[in-house]
C-alpha positions in Angstrom: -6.2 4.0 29.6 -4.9 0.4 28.3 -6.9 -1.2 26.0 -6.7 -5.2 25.5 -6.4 -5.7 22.1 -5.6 -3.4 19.1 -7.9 -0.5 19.3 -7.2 2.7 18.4 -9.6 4.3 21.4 -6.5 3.1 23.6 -2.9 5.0 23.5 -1.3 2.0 25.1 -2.4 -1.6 24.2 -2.1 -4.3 27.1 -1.3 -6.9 24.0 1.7 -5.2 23.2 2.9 -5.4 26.3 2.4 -8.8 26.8 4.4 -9.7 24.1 7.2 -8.1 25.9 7.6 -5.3 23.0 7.0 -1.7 23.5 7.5 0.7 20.5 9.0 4.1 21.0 6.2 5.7 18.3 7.7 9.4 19.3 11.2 7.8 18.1 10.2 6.6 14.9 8.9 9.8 14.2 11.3 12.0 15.3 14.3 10.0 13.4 12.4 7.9 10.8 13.7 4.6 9.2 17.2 6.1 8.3 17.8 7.7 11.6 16.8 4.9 13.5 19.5 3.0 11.6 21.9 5.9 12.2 21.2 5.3 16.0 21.4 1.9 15.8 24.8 1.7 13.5 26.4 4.2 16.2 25.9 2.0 18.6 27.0 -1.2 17.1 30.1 0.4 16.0 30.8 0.9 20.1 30.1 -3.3 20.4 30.2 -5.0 17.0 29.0 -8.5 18.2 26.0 -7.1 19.7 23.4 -9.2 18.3 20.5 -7.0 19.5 21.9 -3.8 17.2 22.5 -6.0 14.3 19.3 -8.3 14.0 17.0 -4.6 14.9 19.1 -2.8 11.4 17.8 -6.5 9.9 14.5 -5.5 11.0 14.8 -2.3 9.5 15.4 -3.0 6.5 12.9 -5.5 6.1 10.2 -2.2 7.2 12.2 -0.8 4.1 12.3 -3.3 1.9 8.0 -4.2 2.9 7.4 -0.2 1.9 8.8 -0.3 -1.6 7.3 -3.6 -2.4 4.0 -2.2 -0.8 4.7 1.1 -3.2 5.6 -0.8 -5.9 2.0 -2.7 -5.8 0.0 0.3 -5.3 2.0 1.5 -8.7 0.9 -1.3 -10.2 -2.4 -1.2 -9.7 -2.2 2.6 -11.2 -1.2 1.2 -14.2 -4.3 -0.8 -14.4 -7.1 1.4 -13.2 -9.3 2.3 -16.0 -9.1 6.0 -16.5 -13.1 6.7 -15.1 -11.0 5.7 -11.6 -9.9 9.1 -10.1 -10.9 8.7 -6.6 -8.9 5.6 -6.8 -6.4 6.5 -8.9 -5.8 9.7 -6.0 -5.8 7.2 -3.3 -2.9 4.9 -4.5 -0.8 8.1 -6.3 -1.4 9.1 -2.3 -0.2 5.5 -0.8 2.9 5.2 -3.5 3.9 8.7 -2.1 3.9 8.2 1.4 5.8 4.7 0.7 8.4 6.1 -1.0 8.8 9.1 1.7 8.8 6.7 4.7 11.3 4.9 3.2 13.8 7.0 4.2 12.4 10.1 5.7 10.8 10.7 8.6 6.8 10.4 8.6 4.9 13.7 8.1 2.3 12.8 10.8 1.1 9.5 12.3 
């Protein structure tokens, strides 16, 4: 089923599509971040001015560069949760972790 707009009842989402972007999910978490860049690097060693392989490792490491400042915020706001917080205080130890992982490694589940 295609859905039209982001909606997670739909595996594929016609607005994606539109947009004339498709993203290999099964990729991404097969490789991760770093092995996408591994994949990426080989073949822009093969063809060097290949501006398609260089601006997608840009892309990348903008993703990376979005996860540590997303982990560094949730770490922040650790610091300042009053100690009575534990729910949240679990939920942003949980959020700083996963940053940090996806950062380089490949995602436990999606």
């Amino acid at each position: 089923m295609i859905g039209r707009f982001i909606d997670v009842n739909y595996p594929l989402i016609a607005t994606a599509r539109l947009s004339e972007m498709m993203l290999d999910y099964p990729k991404l978490l097969d490789n991760g971040i770093s092995g996408l860049k591994k994949i990426i690097s080989d073949k822009l060693a093969a063809d060097p001015q290949n501006e398609f392989y260089i601006t997608s490792l840009e892309c990348l490491d903008i993703c990376t560069a979005s996860a540590d400042y997303m982990r560094e915020q949730a770490e922040k706001q650790l610091a300042e949760l009053p100690e009575n917080a534990d729910k949240r205080r679990k939920e942003l130890r949980r959020m700083a972790d996963v940053l940090a992982k996806i950062r380089t490694d490949k995602p436990g589940y999606f």
